[in-house]
N, C-alpha and C positions, 0 to 999 in steps of 0.2 A: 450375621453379616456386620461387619464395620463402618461405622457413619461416621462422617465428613466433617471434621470438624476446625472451627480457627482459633487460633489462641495466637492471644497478645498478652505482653507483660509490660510493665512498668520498672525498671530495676530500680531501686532509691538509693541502694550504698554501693557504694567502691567496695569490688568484691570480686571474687573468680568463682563466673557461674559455666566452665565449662561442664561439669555435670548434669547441669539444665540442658546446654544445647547436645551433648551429646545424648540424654534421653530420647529429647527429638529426635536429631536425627536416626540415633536406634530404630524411632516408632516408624521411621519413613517420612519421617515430615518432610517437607521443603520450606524455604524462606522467601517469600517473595519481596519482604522489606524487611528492615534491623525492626527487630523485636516482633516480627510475627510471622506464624508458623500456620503451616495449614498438611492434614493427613486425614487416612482414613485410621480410624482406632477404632479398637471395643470398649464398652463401659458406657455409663455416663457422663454427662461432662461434670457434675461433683466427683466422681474419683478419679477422671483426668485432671481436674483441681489439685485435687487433694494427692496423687503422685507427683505432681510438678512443684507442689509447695515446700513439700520435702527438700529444694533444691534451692530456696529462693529465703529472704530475709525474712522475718515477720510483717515487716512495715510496706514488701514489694509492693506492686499491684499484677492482678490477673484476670485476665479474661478468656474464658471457653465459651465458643459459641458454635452450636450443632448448625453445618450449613446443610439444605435443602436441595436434592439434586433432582430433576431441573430447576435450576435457578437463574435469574440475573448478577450478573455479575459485569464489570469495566475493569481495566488495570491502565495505568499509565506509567512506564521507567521505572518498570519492577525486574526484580534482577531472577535468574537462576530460571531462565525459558518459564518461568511461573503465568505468563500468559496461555502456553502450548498447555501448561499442567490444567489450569483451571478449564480451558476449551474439552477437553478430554474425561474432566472429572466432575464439570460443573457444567457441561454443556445445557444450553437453553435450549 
């Protein structure tokens, strides 16, 4: 089964990462803010690292973090119904 996970990046150069965000969105992710991404994937979060780095500068930065379902979670003026997404997939 696929765990839940969130990933934020850091972009550092001026560059065209539409292969990063089309990854994403491939994987199913959703955006609930610029620069972070939340889905359910398989793997670990070192090989969801390490496919997403493939995409990103040497110097980027990256963050995978496995979220726990049930969990706590708040949003405030997140975009793309990512409040409805988290109620649904992250339900407390």
């Amino acid at each position: 089964m696929a765990a839940l996970y969130l990933i934020s990046y850091d972009l550092r150069k001026v560059r065209n990462y539409n292969q990063l965000l089309n990854t994403l969105r491939d994987w199913g992710c959703i955006s609930p803010l610029e620069s972070v991404w939340v889905g359910h994937m398989n793997g670990a979060a070192t090989t969801i690292r390490d496919l997403l780095a493939q995409h990103m500068d040497a110097d980027d930065g990256l963050l995978v973090v496995q979220i726990q379902s049930p969990g706590q979670w708040a949003t405030m003026q997140v975009k793309n119904n990512a409040a409805d997404w988290f109620r649904k997939h992250v339900a407390a």
